[in-house]
CHARMM-style PDB file with segment names, atoms N, HN, CA, C and O in Angstrom:
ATOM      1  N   UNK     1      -3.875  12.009 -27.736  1.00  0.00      PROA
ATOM      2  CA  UNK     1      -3.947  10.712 -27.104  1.00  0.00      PROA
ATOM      3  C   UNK     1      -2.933  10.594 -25.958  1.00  0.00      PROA
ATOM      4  O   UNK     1      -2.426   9.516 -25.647  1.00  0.00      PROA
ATOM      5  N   UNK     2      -2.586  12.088 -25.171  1.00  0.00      PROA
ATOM      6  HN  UNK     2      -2.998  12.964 -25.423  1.00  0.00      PROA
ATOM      7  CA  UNK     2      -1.686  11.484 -24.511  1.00  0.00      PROA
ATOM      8  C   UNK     2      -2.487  11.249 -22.941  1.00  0.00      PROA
ATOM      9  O   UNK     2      -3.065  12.127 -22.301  1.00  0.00      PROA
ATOM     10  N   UNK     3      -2.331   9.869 -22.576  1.00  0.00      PROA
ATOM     11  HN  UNK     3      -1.862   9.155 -23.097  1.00  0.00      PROA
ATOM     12  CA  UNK     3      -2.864   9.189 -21.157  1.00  0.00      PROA
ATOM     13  C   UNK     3      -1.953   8.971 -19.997  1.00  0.00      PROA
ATOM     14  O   UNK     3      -2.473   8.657 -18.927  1.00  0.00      PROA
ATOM     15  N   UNK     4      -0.457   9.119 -20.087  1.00  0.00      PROA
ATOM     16  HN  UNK     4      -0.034   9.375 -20.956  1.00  0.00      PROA
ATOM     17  CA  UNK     4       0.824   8.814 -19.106  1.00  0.00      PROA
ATOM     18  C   UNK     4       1.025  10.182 -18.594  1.00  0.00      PROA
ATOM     19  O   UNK     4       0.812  11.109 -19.376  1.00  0.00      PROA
ATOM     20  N   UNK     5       1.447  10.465 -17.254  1.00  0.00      PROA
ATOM     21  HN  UNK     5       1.620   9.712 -16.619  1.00  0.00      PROA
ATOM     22  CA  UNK     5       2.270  11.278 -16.700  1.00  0.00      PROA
ATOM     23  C   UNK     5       3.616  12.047 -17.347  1.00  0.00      PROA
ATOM     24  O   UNK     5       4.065  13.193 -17.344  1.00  0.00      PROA
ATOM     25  N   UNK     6       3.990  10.753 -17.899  1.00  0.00      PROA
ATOM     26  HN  UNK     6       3.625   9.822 -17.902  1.00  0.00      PROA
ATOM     27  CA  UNK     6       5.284  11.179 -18.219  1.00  0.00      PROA
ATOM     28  C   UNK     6       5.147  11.545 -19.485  1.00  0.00      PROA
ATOM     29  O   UNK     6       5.977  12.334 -19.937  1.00  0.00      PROA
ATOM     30  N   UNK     7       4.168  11.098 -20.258  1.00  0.00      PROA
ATOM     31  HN  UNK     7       3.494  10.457 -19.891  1.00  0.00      PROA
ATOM     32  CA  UNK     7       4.056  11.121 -21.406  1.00  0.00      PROA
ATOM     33  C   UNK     7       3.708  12.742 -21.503  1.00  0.00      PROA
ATOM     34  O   UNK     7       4.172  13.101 -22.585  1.00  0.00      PROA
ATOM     35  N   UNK     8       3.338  13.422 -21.104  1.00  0.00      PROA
ATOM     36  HN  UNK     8       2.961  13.130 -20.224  1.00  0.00      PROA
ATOM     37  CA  UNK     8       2.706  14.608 -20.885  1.00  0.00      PROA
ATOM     38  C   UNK     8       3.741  15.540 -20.630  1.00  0.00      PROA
ATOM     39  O   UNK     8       3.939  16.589 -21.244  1.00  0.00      PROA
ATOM     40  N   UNK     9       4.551  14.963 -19.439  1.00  0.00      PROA
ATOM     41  HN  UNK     9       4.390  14.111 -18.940  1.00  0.00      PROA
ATOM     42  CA  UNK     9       5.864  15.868 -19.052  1.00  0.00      PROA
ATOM     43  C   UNK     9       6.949  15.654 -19.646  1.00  0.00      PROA
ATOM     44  O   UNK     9       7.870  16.361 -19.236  1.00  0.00      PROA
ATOM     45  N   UNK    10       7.250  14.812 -20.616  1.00  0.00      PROA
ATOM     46  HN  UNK    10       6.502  14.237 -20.949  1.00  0.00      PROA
ATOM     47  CA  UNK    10       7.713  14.781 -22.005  1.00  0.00      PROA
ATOM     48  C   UNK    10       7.761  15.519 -22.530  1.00  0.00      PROA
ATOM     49  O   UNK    10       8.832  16.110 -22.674  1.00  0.00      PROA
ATOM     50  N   UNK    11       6.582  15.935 -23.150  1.00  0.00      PROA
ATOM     51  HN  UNK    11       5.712  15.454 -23.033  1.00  0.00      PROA
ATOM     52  CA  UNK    11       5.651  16.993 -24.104  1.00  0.00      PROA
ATOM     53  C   UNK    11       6.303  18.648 -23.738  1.00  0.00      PROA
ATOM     54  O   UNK    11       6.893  19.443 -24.471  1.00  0.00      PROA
ATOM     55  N   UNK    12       5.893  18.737 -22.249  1.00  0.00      PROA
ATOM     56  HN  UNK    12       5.414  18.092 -21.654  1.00  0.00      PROA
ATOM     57  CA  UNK    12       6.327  19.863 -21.902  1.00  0.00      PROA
ATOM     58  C   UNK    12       7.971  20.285 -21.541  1.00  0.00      PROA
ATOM     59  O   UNK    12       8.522  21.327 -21.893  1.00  0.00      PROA
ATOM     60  N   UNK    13       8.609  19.120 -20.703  1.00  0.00      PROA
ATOM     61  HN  UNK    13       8.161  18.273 -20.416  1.00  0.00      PROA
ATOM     62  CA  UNK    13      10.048  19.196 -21.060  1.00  0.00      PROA
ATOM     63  C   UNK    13      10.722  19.620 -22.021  1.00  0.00      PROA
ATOM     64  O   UNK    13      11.714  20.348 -21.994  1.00  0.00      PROA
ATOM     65  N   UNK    14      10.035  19.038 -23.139  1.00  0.00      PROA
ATOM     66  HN  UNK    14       9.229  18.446 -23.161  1.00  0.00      PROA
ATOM     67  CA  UNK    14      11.004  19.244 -24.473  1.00  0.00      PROA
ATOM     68  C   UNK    14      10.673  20.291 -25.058  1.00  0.00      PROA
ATOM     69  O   UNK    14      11.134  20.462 -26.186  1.00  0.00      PROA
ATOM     70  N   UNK    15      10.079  20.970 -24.673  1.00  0.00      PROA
ATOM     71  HN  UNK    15       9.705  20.831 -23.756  1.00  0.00      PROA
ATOM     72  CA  UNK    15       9.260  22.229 -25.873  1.00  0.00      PROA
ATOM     73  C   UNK    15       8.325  22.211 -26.821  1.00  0.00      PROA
ATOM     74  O   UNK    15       7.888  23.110 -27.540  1.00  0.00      PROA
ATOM     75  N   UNK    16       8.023  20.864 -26.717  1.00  0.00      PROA
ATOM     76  HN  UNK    16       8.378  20.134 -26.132  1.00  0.00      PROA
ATOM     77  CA  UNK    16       7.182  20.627 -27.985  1.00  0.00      PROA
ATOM     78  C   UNK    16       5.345  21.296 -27.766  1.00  0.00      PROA
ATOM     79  O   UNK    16       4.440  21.457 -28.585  1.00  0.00      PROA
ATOM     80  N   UNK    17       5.425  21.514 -26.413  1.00  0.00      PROA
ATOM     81  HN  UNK    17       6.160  21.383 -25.748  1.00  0.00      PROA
ATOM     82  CA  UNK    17       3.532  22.260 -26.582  1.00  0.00      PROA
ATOM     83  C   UNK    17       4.526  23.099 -24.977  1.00  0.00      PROA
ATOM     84  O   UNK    17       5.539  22.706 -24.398  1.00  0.00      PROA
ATOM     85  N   UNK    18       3.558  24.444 -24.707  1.00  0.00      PROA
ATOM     86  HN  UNK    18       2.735  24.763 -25.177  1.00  0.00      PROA
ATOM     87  CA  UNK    18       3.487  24.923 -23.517  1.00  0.00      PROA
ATOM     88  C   UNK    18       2.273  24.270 -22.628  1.00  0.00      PROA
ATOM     89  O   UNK    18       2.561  24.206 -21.433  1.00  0.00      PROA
ATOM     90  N   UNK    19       0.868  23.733 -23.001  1.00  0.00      PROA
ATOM     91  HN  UNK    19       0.635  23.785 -23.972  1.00  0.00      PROA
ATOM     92  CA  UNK    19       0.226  23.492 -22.326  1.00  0.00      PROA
ATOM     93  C   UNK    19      -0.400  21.881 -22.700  1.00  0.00      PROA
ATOM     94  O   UNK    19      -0.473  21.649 -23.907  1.00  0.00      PROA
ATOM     95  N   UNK    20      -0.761  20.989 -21.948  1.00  0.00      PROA
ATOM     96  HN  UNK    20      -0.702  21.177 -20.968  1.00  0.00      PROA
ATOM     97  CA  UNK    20      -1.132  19.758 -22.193  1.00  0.00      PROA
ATOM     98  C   UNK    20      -2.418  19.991 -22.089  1.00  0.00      PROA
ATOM     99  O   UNK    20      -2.822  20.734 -21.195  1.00  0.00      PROA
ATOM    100  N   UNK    21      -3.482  19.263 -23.189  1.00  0.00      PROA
ATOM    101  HN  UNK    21      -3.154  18.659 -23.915  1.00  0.00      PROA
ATOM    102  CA  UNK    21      -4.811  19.203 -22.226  1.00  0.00      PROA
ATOM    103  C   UNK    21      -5.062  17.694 -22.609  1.00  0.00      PROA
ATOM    104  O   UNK    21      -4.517  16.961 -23.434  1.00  0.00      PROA
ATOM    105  N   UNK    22      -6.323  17.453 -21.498  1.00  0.00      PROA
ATOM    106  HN  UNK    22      -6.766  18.048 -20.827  1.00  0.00      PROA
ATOM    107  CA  UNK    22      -6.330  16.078 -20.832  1.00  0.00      PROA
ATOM    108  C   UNK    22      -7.748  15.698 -21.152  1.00  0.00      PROA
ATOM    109  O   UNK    22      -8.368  15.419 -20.126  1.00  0.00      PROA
ATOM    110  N   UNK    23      -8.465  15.598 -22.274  1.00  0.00      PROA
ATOM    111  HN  UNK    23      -7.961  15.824 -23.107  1.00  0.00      PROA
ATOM    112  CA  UNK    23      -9.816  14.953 -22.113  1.00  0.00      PROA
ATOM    113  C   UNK    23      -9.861  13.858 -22.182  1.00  0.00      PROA
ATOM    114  O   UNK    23     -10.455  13.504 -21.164  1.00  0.00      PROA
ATOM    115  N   UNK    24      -9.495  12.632 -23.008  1.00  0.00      PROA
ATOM    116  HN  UNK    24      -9.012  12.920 -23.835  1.00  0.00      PROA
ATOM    117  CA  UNK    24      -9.920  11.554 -22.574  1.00  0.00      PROA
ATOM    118  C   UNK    24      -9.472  10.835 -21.371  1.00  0.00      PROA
ATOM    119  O   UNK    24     -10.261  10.150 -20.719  1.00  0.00      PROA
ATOM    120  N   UNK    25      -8.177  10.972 -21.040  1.00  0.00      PROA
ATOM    121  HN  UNK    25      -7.536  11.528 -21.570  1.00  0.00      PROA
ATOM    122  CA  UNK    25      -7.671  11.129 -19.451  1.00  0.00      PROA
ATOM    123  C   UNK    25      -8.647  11.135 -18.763  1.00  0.00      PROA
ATOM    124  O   UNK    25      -9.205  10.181 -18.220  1.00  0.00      PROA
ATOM    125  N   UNK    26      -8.995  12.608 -18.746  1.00  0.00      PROA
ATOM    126  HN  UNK    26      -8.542  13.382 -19.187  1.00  0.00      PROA
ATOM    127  CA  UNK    26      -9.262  13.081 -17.575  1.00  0.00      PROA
ATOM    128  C   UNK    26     -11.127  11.979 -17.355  1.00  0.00      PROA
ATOM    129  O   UNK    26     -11.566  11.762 -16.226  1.00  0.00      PROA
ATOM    130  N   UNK    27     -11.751  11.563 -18.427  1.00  0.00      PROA
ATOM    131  HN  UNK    27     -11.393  11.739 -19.344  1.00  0.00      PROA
ATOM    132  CA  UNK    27     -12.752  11.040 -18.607  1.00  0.00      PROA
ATOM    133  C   UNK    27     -12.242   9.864 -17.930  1.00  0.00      PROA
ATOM    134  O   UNK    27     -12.860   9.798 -16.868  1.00  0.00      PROA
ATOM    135  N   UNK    28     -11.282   8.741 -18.033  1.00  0.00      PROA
ATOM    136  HN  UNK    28     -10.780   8.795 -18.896  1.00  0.00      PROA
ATOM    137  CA  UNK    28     -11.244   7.816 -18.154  1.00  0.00      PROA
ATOM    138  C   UNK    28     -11.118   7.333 -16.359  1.00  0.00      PROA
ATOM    139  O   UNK    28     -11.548   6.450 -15.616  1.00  0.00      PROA
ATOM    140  N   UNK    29     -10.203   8.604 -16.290  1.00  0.00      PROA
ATOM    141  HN  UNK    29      -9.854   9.321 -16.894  1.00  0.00      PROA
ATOM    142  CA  UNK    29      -9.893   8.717 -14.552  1.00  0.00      PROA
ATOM    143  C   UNK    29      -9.906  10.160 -14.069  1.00  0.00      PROA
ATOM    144  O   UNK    29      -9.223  11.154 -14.318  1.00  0.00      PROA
ATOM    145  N   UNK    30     -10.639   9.972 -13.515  1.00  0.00      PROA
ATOM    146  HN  UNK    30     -11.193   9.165 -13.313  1.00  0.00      PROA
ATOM    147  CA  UNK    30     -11.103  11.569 -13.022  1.00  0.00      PROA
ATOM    148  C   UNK    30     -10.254  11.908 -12.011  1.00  0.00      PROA
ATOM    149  O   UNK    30     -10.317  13.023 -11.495  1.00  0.00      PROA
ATOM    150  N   UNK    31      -9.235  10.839 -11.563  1.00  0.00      PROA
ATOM    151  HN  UNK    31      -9.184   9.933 -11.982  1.00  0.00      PROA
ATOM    152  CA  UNK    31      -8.302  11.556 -10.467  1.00  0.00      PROA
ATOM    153  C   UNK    31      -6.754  11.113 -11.091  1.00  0.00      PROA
ATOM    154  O   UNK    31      -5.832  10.566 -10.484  1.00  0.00      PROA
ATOM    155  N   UNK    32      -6.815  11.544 -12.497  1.00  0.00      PROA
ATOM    156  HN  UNK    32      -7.564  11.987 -12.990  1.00  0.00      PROA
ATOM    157  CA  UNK    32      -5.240  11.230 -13.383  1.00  0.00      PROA
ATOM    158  C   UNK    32      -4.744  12.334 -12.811  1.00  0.00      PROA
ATOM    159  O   UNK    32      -3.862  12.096 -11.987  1.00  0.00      PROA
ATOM    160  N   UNK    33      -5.032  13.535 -12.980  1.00  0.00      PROA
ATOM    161  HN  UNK    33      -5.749  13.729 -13.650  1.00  0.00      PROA
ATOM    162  CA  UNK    33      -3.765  14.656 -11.829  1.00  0.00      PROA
ATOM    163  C   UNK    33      -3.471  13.982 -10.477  1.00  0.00      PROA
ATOM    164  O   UNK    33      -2.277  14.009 -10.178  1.00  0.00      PROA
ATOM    165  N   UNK    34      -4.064  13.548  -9.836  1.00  0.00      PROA
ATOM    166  HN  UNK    34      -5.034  13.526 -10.079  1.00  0.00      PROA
ATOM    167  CA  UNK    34      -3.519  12.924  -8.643  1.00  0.00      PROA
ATOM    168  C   UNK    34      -2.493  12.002  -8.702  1.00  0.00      PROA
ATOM    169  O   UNK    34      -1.415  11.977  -8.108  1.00  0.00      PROA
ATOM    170  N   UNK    35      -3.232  10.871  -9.905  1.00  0.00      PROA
ATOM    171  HN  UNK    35      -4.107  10.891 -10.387  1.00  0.00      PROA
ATOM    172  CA  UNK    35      -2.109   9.630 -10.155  1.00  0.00      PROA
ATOM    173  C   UNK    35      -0.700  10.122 -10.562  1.00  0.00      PROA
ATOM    174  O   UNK    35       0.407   9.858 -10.093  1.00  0.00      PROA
ATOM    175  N   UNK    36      -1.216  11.186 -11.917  1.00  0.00      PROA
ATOM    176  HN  UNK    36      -2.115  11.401 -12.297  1.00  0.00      PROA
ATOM    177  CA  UNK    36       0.136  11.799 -12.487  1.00  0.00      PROA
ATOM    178  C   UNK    36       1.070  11.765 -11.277  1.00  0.00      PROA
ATOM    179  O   UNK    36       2.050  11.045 -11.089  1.00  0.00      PROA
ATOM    180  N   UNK    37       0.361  13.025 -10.243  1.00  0.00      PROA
ATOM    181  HN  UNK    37      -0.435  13.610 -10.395  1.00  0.00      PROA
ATOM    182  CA  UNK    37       1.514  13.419  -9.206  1.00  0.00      PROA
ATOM    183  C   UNK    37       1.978  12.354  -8.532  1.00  0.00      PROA
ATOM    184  O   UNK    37       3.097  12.380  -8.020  1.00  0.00      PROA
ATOM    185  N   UNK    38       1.493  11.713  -8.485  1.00  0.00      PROA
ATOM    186  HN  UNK    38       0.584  11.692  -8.901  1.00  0.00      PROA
ATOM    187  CA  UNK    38       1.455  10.092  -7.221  1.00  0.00      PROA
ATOM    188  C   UNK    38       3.280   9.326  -8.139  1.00  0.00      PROA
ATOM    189  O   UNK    38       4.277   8.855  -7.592  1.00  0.00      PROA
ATOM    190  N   UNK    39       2.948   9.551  -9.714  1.00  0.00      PROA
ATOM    191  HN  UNK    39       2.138   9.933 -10.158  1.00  0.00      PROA
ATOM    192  CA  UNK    39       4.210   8.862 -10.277  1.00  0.00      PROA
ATOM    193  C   UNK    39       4.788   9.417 -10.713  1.00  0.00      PROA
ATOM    194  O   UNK    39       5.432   8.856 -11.600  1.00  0.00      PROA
ATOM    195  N   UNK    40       5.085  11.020 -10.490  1.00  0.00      PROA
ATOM    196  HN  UNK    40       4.562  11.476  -9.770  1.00  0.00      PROA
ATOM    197  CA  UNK    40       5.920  11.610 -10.800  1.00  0.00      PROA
ATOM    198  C   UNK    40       6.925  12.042  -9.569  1.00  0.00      PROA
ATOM    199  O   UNK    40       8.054  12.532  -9.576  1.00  0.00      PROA
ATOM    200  N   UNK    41       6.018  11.646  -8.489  1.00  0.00      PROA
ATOM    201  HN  UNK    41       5.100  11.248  -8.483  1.00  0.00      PROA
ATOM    202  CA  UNK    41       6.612  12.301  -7.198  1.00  0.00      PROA
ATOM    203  C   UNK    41       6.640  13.140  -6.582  1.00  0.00      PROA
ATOM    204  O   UNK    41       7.419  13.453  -5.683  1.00  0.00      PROA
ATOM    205  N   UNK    42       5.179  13.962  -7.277  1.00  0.00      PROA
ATOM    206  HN  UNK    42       4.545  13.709  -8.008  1.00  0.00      PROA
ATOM    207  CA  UNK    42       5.055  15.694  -6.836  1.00  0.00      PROA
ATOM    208  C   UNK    42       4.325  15.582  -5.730  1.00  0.00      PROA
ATOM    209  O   UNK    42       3.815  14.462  -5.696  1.00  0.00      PROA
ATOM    210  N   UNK    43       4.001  16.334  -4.669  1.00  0.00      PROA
ATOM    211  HN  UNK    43       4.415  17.244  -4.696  1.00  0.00      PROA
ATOM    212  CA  UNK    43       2.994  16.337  -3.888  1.00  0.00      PROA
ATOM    213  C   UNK    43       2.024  17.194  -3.799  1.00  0.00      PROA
ATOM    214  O   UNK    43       2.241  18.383  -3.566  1.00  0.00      PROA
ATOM    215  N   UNK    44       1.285  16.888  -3.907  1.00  0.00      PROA
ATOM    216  HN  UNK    44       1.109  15.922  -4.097  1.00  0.00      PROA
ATOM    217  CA  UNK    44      -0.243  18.243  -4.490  1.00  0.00      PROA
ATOM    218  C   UNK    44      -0.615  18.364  -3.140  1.00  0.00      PROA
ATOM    219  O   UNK    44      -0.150  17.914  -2.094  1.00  0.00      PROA
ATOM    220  N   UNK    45      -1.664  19.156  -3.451  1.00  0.00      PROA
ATOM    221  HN  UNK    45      -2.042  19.522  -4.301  1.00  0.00      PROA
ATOM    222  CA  UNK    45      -2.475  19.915  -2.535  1.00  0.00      PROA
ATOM    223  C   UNK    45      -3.922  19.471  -2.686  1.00  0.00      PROA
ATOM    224  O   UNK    45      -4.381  19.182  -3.791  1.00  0.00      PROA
ATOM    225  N   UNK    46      -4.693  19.416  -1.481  1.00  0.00      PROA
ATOM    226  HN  UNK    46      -4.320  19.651  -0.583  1.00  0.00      PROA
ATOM    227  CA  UNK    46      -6.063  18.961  -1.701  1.00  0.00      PROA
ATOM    228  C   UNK    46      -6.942  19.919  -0.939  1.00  0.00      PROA
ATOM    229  O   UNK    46      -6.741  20.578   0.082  1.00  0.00      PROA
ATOM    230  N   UNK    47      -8.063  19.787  -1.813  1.00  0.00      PROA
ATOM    231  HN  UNK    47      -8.225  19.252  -2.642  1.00  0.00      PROA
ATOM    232  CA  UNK    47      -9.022  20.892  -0.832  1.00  0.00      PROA
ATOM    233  C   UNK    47      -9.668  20.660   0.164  1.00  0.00      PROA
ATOM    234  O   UNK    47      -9.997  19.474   0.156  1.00  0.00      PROA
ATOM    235  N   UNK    48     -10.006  21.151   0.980  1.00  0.00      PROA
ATOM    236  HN  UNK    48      -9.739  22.115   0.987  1.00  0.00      PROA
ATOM    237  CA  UNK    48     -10.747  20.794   2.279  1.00  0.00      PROA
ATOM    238  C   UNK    48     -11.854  19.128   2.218  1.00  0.00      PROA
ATOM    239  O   UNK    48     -11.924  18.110   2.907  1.00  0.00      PROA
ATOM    240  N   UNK    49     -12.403  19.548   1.241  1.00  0.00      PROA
ATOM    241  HN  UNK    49     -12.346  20.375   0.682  1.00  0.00      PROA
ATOM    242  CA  UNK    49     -13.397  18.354   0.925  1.00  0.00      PROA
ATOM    243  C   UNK    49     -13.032  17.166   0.737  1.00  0.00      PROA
ATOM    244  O   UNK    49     -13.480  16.186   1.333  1.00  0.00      PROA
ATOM    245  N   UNK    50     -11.925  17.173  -0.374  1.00  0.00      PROA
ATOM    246  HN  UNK    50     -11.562  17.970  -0.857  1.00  0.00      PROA
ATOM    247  CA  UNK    50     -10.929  15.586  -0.303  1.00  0.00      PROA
ATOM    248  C   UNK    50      -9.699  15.441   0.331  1.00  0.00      PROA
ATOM    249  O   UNK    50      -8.658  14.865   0.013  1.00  0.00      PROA
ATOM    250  N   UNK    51     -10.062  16.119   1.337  1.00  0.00      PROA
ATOM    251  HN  UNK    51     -10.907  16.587   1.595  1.00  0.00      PROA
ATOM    252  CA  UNK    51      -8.081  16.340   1.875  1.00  0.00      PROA
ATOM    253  C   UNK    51      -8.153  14.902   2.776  1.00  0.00      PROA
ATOM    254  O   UNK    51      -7.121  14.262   2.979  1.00  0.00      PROA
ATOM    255  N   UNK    52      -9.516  14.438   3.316  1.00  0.00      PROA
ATOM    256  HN  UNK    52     -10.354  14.958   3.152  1.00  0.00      PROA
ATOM    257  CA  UNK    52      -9.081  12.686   4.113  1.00  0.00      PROA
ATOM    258  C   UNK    52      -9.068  11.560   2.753  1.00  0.00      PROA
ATOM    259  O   UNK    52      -9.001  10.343   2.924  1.00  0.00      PROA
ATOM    260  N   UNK    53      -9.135  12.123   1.590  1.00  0.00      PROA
ATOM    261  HN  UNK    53      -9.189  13.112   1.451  1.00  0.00      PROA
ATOM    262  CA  UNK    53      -8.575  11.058   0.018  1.00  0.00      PROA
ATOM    263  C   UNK    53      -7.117  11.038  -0.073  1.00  0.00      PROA
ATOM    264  O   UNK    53      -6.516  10.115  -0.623  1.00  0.00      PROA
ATOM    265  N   UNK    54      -6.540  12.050   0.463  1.00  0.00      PROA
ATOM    266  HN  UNK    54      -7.028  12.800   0.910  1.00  0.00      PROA
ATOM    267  CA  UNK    54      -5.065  12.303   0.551  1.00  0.00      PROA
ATOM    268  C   UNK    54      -4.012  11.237   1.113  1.00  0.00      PROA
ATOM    269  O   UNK    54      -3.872  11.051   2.322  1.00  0.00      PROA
ATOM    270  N   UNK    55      -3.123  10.403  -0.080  1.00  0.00      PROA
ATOM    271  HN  UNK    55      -3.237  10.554  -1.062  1.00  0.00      PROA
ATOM    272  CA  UNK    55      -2.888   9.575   0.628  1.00  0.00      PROA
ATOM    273  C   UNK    55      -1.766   9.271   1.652  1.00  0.00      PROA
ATOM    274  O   UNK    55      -1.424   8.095   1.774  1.00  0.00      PROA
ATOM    275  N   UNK    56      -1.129  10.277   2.441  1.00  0.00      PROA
ATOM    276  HN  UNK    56      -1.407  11.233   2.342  1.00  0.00      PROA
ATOM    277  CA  UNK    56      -0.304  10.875   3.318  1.00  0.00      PROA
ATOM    278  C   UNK    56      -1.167   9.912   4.714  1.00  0.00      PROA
ATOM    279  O   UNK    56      -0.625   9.213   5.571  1.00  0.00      PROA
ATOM    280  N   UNK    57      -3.055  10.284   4.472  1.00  0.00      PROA
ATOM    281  HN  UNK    57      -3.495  10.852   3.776  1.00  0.00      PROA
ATOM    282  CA  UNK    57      -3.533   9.975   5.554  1.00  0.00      PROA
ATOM    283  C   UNK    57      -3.842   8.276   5.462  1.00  0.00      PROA
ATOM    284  O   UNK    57      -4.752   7.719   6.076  1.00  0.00      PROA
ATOM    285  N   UNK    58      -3.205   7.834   4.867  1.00  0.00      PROA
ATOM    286  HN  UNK    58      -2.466   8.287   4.368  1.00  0.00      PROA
ATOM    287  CA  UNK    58      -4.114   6.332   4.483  1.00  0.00      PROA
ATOM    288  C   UNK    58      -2.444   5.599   4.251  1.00  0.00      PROA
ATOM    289  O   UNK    58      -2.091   5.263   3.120  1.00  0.00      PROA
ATOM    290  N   UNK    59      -1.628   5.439   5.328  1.00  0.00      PROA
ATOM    291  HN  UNK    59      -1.915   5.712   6.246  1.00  0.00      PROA
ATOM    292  CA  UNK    59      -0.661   4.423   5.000  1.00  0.00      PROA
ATOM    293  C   UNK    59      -0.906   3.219   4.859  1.00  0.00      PROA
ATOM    294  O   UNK    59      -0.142   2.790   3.994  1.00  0.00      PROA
ATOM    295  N   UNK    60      -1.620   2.359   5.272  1.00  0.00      PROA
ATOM    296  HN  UNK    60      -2.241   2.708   5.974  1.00  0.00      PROA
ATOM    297  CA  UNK    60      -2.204   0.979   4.762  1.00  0.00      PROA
ATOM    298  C   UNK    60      -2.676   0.758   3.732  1.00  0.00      PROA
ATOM    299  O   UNK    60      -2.599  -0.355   3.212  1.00  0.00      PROA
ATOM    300  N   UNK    61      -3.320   1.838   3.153  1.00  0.00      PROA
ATOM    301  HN  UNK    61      -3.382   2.742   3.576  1.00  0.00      PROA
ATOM    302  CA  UNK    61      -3.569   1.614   1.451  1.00  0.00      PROA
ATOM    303  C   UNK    61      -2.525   1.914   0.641  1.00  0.00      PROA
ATOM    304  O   UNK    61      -2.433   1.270  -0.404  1.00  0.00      PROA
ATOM    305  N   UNK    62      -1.487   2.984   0.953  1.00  0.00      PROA
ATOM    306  HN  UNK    62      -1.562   3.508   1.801  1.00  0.00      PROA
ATOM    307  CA  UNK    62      -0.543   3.217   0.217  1.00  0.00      PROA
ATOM    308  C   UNK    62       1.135   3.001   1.169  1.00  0.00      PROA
ATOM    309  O   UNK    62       1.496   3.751   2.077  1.00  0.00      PROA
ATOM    310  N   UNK    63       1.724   2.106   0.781  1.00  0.00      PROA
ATOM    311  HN  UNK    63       1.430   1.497   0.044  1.00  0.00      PROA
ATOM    312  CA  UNK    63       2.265   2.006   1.611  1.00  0.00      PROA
ATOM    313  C   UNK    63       3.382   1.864   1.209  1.00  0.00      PROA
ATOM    314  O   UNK    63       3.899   1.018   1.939  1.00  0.00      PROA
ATOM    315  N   UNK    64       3.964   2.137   0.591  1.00  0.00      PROA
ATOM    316  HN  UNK    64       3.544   2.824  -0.002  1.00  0.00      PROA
ATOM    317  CA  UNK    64       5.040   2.754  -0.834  1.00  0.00      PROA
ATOM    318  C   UNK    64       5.048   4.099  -0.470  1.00  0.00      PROA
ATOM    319  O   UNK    64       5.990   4.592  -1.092  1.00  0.00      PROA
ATOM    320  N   UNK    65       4.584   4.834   0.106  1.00  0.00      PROA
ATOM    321  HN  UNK    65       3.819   4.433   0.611  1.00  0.00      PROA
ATOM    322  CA  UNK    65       4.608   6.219   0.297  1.00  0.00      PROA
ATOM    323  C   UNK    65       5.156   6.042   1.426  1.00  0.00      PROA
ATOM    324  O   UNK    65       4.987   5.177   2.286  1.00  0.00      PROA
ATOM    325  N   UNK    66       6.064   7.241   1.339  1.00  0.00      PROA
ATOM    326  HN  UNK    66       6.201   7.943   0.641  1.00  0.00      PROA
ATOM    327  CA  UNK    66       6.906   8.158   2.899  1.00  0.00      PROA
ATOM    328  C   UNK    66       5.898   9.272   3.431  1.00  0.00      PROA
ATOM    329  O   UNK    66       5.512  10.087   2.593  1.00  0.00      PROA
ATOM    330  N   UNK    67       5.491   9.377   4.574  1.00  0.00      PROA
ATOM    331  HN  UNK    67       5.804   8.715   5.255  1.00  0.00      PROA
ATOM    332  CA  UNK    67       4.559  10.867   4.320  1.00  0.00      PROA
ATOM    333  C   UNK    67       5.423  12.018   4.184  1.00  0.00      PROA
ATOM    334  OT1 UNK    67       4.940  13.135   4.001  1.00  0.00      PROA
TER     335      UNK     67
END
């Protein structure tokens, strides 16, 4: 049941699993790796296809972001 970012990197911080997996997550929001990274502060990588979803390119929607 784990659905949080942190809740996940918790998990792995502490030793308690090497690998997380994400099904109802990933069902619920199909772009929770993104969000994860979005509140953890990581910056991912996007593939050609969603790289204008990227929100680096969209400061008016996100605007809490530094690019």
């Amino acid at each position: 049941m784990i659905t949080k970012a942190r809740q996940a990197e918790e998990i792995i911080a502490d030793g308690k699993a090497d690998i997380v997996a994400l099904a109802r997550g990933m069902m619920f929001d199909p772009r929770w790796a993104w969000h994860a990274a979005e509140e953890l502060g990581v910056e991912t990588e996007y593939s050609r296809m969603y790289a204008r979803c990227a929100p680096w390119q969209w400061p008016q929607v996100f605007p809490w972001r530094g690019k």
